[in-house]
N, C-alpha and C positions, 0 to 999 in steps of 0.2 A: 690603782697605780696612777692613773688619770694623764696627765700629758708633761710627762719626761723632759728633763732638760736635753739639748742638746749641746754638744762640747763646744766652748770656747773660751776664747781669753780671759772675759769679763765674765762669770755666772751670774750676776746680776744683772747684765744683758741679753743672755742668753734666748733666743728664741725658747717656745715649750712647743714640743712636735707629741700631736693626737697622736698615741699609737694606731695602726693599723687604719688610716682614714682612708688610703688609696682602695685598698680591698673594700672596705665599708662602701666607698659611695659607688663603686662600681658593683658593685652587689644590690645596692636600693635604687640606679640607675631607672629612667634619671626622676631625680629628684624635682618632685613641684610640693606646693601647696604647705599645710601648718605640722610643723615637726617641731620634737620638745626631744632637747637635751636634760636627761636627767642628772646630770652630775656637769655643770657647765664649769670647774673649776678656772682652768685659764683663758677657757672659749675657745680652745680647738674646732673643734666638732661642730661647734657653732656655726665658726665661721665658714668651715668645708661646707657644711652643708648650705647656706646664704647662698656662697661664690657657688655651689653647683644649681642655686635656680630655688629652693625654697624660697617659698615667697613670705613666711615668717615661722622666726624660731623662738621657741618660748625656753628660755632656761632657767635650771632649778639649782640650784645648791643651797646645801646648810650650812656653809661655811658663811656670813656675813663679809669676810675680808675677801673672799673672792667678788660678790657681786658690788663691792664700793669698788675694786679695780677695776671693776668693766667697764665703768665709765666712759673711758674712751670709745670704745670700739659699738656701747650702745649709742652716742653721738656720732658715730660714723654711720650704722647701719639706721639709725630713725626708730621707725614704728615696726621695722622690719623685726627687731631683737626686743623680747621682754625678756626681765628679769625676774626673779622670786625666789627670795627666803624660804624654804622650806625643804622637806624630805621629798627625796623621789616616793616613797613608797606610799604618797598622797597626789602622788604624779595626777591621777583624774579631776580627782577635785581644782588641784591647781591649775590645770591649763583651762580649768574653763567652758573647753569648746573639744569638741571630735576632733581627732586627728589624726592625718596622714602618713605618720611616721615617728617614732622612736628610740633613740640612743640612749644605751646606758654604758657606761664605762666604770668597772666596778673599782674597789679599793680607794687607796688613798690619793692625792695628786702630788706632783713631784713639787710641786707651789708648798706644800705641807712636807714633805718630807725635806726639803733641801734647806726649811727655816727652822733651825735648831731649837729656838722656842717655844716651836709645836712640837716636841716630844715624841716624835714619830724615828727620829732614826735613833741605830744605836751606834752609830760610827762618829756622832756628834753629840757635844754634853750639852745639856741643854734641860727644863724640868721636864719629869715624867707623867705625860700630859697625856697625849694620844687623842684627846677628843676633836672630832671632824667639827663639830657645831659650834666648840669652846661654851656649851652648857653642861652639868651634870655631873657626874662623878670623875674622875680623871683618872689616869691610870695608877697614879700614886696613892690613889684614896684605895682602888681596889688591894695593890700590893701591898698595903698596910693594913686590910681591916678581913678581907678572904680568909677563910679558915683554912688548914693547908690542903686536905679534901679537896674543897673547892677549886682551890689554882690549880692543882692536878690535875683538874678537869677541863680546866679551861686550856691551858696545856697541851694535852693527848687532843682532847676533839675538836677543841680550834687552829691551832698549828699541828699537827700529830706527832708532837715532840715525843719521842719514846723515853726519852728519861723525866717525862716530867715529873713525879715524884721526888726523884732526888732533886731536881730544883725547885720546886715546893716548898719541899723540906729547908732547901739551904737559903730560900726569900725567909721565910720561918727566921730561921738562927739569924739572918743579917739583921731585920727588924727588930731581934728582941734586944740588940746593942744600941744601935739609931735608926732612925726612920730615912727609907730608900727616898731618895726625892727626885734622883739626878739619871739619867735614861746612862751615861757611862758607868754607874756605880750599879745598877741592876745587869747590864751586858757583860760587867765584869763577875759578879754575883754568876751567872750564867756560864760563862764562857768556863769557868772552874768546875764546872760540873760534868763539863765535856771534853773530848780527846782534841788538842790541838788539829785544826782543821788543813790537810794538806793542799796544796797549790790548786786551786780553780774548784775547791769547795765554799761552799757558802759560809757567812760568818755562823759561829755557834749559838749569835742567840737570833737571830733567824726566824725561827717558827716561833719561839715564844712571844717575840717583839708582836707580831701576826696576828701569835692568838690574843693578846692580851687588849691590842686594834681593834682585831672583830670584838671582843667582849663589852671593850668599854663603850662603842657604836650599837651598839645590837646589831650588827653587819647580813648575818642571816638572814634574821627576822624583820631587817629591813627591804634584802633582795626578794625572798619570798613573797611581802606584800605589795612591793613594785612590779615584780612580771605579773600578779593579777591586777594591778592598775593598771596598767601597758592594754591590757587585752578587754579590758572595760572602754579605756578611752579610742583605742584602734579603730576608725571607719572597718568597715569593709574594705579589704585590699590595701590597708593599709600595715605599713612595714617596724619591724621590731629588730634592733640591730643590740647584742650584748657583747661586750669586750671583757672578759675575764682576764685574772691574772695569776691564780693558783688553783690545784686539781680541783680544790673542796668546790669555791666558787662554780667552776665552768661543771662541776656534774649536777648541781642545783639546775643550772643552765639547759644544761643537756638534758634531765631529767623532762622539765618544764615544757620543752620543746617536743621530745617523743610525745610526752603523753598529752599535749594540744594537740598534736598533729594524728593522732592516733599508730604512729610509729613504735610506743612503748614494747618492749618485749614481753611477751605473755608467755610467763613464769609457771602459769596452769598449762600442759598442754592440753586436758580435759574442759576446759575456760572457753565457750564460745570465741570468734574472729570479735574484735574489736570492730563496731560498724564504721567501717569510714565514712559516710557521710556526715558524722557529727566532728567532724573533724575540725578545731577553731583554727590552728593554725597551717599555713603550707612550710613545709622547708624548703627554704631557698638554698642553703647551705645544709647540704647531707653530714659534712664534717665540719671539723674546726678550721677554719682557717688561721695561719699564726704567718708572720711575720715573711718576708723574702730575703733573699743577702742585702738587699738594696736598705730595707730598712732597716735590718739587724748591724750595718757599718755606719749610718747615722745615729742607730739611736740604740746600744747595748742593754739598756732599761727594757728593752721591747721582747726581749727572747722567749717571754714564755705567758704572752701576749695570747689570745683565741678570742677568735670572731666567729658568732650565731649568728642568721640572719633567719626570720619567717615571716611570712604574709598573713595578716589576719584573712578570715572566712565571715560569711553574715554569721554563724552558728551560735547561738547566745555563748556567753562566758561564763565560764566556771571558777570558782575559784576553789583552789587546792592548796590543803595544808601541808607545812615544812617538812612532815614526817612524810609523807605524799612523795615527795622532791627530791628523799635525801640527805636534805638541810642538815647539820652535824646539829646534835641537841644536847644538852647536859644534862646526863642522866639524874634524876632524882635520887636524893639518901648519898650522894657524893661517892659511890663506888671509886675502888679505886685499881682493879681488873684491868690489868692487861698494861699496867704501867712499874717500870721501874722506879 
């Protein structure tokens, strides 16, 4: 979801407010030395963290139009702020150097969503794009070329849409008239599949918008191999902060965190104690932390907001697969179990 507009006359002037930065930095408190924003969209996080005292921040996004606007703000801060093209979940590689600490801010940014072009909302017509990097398949390629298996899948375990077969089905019939191109003509494709939504529920296409995001990013399989970059590049005692913004997300998160810290729940109770001393990460944050009224009346984007925080250990790093975490996977042979 990345750094939310906030209300004003002008949207195109709009300041973008870091969800949850106050909690954030007062949780890594206080901040010195080389920290990498994984996802620097509009340079939130960046720059909270700068003004709290890092002494330089290395930012990554895959969005190219994010790091040509930072321009300004990397002329402001000097040598203080690098930039780099790339995926967080090559996060080690790219910074280069050890470091001190870690921000990720997962999903899309509101810079992406609020620009009708990018394809990202469904409250705006605009083409059906979705891609974070603007390489690869788009989201019109997949609605167009999926088998309807497939979408159903994508569907139930990336947004846990429970009708997703009957909208499968019904991307199906609209394709075989004309080809869906326009992110209004699929939400409405959508929104016919479902019961008119009553006062302060969410729009009807919703989860599929979500799932169809994480699919066309590899979203997953990108966070997965970012928390074990995170814990490869971590010093010692050095800090890992993640901002989710849906359940699937933060129990990837959550997951990641127990079983670094060796807090995992042990499912066996025949299963030896987990030894804590091989413990790679501390929690610093035993729960989620999400949003207070103060942020929730600035910035209504933020409400379902959760912030992880934990300290690296010397204890070498592991790395652990998606199935490992949780990570929603798409079943092989395209089952279609447990969907309308």
């Amino acid at each position: 979801m990345g750094t939310p507009l906030a209300p004003a006359d002008d949207p195109a002037r709009a300041p973008h407010i870091p969800v949850l930065l106050r909690p954030l930095l007062a949780a890594v408190a206080p901040v010195a030395g080389v920290w990498l924003d994984g996802t620097f969209g509009a340079g939130g996080y960046s720059r909270g963290l700068l003004n709290a005292g890092a002494a330089k921040v290395i930012g990554i996004d895959r969005d190219e139009t994010a790091i040509a606007a930072a321009s300004p703000m990397q002329a402001e801060f000097g040598n203080r702020l690098s930039l780099v093209l790339g995926t967080f979940s090559q996060l080690d590689i790219l910074a280069g150097e050890a470091l001190d600490g870690v921000v990720l801010d997962l999903g899309v940014s509101s810079m992406q969503i609020d620009r009708a072009e990018r394809g990202f909302s469904f409250q705006k017509d605009g083409p059906l794009d979705m891609r974070m990097g603007q390489s690869g398949p788009s989201a019109a390629d997949m609605v167009a070329t999926a088998p309807e298996s497939a979408l159903a899948d994508i569907l139930f375990h990336f947004g846990e849409e429970r009708a997703a077969r009957r909208i499968a089905r019904a991307i199906i019939d609209a394709r075989t008239r004309a080809p869906i191109t326009r992110t209004l003509e699929l939400a409405e494709i959508i929104a016919k599949c479902l019961p008119r939504p009553k006062p302060g529920q969410s729009h009807p296409a919703t989860r599929s918008f979500q799932a169809l995001r994480i699919a066309v990013n590899g979203e997953f399989d990108q966070l997965v191999a970012a928390l074990s970059a995170a814990e490869r590049a971590l010093k010692p005692g050095g800090l890992l902060a993640v901002v989710t913004f849906h359940s699937l997300e933060d129990r990837v998160v959550k997951r990641f965190f127990q079983t670094a810290s060796g807090d995992a729940p042990n499912t066996n109770r025949y299963a030896p104690e987990a030894d804590k001393t091989t413990a790679r990460f501390e929690l610093i944050t035993r729960k989620a932390v999400g949003p207070d009224d103060e942020e929730l009346a600035e910035n209504p984007r933020a409400r379902s907001a959760k912030l992880r925080v934990a300290r690296r250990t010397d204890a070498p790093a592991q790395a652990l697969a998606g199935a490992e975490l949780d990570a929603p996977q798409l079943p092989e042979g395209g089952s279609n179990r447990g969907r309308r």
